[in-house]
C-alpha positions in Angstrom: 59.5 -60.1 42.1 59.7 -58.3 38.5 61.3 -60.3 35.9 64.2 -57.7 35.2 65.8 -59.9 32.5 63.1 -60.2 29.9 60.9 -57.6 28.3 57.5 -59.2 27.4 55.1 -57.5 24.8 51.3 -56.6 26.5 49.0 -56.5 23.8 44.9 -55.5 24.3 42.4 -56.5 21.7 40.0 -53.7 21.8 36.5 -55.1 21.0 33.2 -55.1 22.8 31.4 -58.4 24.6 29.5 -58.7 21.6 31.3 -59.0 19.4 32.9 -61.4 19.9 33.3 -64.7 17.4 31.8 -67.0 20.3 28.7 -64.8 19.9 28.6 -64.4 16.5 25.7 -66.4 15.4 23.8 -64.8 17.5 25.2 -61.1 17.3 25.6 -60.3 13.5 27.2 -57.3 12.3 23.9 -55.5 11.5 22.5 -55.8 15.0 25.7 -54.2 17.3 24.2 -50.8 17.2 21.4 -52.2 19.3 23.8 -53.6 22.2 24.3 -51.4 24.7 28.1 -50.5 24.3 30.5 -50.9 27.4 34.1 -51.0 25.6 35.2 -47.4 26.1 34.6 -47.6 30.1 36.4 -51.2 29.9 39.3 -50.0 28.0 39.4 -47.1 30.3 39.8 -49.8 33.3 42.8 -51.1 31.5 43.9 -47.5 30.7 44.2 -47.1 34.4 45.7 -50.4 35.1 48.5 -49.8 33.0 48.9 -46.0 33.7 49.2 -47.3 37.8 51.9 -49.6 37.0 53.7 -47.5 34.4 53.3 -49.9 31.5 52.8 -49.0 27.7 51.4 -51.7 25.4 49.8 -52.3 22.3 46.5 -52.1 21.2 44.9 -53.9 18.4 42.1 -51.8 17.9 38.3 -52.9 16.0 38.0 -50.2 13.1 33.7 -50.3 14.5 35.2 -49.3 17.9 37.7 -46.6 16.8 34.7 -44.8 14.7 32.3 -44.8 17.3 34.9 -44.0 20.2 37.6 -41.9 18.2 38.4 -39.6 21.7 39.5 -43.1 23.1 42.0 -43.9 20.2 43.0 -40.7 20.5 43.3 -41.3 24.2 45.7 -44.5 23.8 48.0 -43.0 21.5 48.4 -39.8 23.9 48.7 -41.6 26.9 52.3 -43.4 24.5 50.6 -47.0 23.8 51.3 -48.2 20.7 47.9 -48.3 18.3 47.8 -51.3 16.2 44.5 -52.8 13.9 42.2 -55.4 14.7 40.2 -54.9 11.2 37.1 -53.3 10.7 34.5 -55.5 12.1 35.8 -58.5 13.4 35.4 -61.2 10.8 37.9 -63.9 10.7 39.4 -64.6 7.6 38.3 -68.1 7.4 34.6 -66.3 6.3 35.7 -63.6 3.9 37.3 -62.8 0.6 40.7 -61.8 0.0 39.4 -58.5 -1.6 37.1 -58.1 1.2 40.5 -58.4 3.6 42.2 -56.4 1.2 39.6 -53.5 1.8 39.2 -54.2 5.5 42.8 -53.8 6.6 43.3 -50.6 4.0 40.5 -48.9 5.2 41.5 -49.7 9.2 44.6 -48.5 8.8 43.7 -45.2 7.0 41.3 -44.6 9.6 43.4 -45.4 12.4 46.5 -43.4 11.1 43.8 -40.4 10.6 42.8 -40.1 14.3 46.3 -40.4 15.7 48.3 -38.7 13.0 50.6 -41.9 13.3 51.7 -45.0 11.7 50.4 -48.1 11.8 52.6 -50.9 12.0 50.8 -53.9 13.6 48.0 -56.0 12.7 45.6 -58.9 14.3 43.4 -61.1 12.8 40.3 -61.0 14.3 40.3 -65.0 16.3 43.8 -65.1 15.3 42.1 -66.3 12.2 45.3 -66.5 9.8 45.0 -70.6 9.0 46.8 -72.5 6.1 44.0 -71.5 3.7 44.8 -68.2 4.3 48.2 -67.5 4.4 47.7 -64.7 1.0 46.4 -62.6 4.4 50.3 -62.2 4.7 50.9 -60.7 1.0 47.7 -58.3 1.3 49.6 -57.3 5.0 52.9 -56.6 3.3 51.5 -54.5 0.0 49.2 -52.8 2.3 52.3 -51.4 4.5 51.9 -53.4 7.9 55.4 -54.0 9.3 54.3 -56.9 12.0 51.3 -59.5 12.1 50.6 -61.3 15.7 47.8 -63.8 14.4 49.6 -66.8 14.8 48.2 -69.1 17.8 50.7 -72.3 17.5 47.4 -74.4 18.9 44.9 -76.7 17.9 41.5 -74.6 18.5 37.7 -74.5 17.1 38.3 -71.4 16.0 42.2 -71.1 15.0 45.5 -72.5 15.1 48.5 -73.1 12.8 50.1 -76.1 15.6 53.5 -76.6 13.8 54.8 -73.1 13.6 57.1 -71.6 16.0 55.8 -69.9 18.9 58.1 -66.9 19.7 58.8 -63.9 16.9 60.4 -64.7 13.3 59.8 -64.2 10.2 57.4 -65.3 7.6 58.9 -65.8 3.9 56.5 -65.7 0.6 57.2 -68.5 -1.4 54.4 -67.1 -4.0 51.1 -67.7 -5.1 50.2 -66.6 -1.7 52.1 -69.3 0.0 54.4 -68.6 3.1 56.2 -70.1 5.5 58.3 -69.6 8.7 61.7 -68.3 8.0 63.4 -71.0 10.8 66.8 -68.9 9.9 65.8 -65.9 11.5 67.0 -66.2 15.2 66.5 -64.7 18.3 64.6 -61.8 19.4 67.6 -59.7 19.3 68.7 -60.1 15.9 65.4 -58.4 14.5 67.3 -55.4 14.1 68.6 -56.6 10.6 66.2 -56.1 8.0 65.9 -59.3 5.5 65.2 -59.4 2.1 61.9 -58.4 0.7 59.1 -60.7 0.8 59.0 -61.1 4.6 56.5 -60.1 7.3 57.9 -60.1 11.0 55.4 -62.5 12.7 54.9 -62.2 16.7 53.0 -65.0 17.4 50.9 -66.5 20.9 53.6 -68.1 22.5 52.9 -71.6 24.2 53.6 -73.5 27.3 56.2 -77.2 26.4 55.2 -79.6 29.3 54.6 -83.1 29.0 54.9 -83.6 25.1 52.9 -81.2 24.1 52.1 -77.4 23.6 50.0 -75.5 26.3 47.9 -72.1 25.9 48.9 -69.8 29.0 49.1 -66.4 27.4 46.0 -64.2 27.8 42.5 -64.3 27.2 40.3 -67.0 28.3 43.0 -69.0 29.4 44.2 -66.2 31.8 40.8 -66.4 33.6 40.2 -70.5 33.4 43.8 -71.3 35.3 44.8 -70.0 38.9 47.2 -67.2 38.7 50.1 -69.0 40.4 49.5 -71.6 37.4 49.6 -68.9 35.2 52.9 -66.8 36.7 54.7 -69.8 36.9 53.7 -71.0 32.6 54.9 -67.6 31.6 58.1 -67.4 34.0 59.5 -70.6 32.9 59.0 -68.9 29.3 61.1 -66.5 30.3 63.7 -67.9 32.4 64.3 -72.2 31.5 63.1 -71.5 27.5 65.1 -67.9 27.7 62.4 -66.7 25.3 60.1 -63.0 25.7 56.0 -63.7 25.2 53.2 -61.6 24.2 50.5 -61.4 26.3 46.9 -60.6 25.1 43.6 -59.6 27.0 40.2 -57.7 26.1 39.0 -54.4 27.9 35.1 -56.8 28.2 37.3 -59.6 30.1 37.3 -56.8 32.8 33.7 -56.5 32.9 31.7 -58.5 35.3 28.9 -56.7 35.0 28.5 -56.7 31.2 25.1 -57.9 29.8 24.2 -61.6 29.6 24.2 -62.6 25.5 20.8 -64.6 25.2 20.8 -67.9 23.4 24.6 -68.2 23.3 25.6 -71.8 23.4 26.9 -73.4 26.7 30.6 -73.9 25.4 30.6 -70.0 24.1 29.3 -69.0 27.6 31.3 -70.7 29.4 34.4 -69.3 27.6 33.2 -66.0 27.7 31.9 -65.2 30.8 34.3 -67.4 33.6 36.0 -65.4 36.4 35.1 -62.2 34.8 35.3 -60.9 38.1 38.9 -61.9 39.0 40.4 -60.3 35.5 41.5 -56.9 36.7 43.2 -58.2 40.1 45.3 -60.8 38.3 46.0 -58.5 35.0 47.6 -55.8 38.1 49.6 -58.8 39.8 51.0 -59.6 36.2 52.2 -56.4 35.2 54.0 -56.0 39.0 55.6 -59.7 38.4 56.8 -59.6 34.8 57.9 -56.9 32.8 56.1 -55.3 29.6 56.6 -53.2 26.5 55.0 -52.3 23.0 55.5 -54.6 20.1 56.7 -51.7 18.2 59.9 -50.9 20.2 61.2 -54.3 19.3 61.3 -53.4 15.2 63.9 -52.1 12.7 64.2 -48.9 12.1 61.8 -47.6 9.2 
């Protein structure tokens, strides 16, 4: 039954299979125009998904996608998702310049703003790629006019992770020199209607799983294709209901793709990430959105 109590946040990365940062030593920037591209037909699949169940989410859009496919921006933003950034062409932070950033999520935004004719609030890090040597990402977020960030993944991982923060929404303070920090005064969910003091960038994080000691991924991606569904229903409902807390779920229109082209020369590890239970995305993303309930990440701001 439909978790009537909480209102979770559905969130949709909008990138194609390759390019992806598993694949990226084998699929560098200057060679995606020569992949055969499958992520407006993929998105359309989760267009359709959401549109069945009557769900509106938020979509962190690639700035190479939303050139190429600008109809399908347009698309999301008609059909009353929320249209968020994803940066220009996936590069996590850890492997660019803080100009380079600075440029990447300026630029994105512009062009994003341009094709819907409205605001941008929300920003992604491509690989949730915001790590303690790059927490100035938050200052060049806040000066560039992004009210949210949800690149935080509280985990240990090869490719990102910042463990020791909190995993449901608060607020990031600047403590200068490009230096932040969680704001562990900030509350619940419900009190983001009060706007703080300057320096501060609402963070909506990856929420985790608290079994056994430690912290457990269970919210989207890969991890919603590696564990059963049951497992997966019953992480995210005991979020909800014995933790009291709303998540943020995340997924990518190529995870409902089984049919996508094989990426040659990929490393085991990357391919076995990438391309397990492909096939069982769609029916298990249609049993979550009947079993919990979802909203965009921009109904849950202040006012402007």
């Amino acid at each position: 039954m439909k978790d009537g109590h909480k209102s979770n946040f559905l969130s949709i990365d909008v990138e194609d299979y390759f390019q992806v940062s598993a694949f990226e030593d084998i699929s560098p920037r200057n060679s995606w125009d020569g992949f055969e591209p499958r992520v407006e037909a993929n998105t359309d699949r989760v267009l359709r998904c959401l549109s069945d169940a009557s769900v509106k989410g938020t979509f962190f859009i690639l700035g190479w996608v939303a050139e190429r496919f600008p109809a399908l921006i347009r698309r999301i933003a008609e059909e009353g998702h929320e249209v968020a950034c994803h940066g220009l062409n996936h590069e996590r932070l850890t492997g660019i310049s803080r100009e380079s950033f600075r440029r990447d999520i300026r630029r994105g935004k512009k062009l994003l703003e341009n094709l819907t004719g409205r605001p941008v609030w929300g920003f992604r890090a491509p690989s949730f790629s915001i790590s303690p040597d790059t927490l100035w990402a938050f200052d060049e977020l806040l000066e560039a006019g992004y009210r949210y960030d949800s690149s935080v993944f509280p985990i240990k991982h090869d490719f990102y992770g910042l463990p020791d923060w909190p995993d449901s929404p608060f607020w990031v303070k600047s403590l200068g020199d490009g230096q932040w920090v969680p704001d562990l005064f900030s509350g619940a969910v419900e009190d983001f209607s009060n706007i703080p003091a300057a320096g501060r960038v609402l963070e909506i994080p990856i929420p985790t799983l608290k079994l056994l000691g430690r912290k457990w991924p269970i919210a989207g991606g890969g991890y919603f294709r590696l564990y059963p569904y049951f497992l997966t229903r019953w992480g995210l409902r005991h979020i909800n209901e014995a933790e009291g807390k709303a998540f943020v779920f995340y997924v990518h229109p190529w995870e409902f793709d089984p049919q996508q082209p094989v990426m040659k020369g990929a490393r085991l590890k990357s391919r076995v990430r990438h391309y397990l239970n492909l096939d069982k995305t769609e029916s298990r993303f249609r049993s979550l959105l009947k079993d919990f309930s979802f909203g965009r990440i921009c109904d849950m701001l202040p006012p402007p």
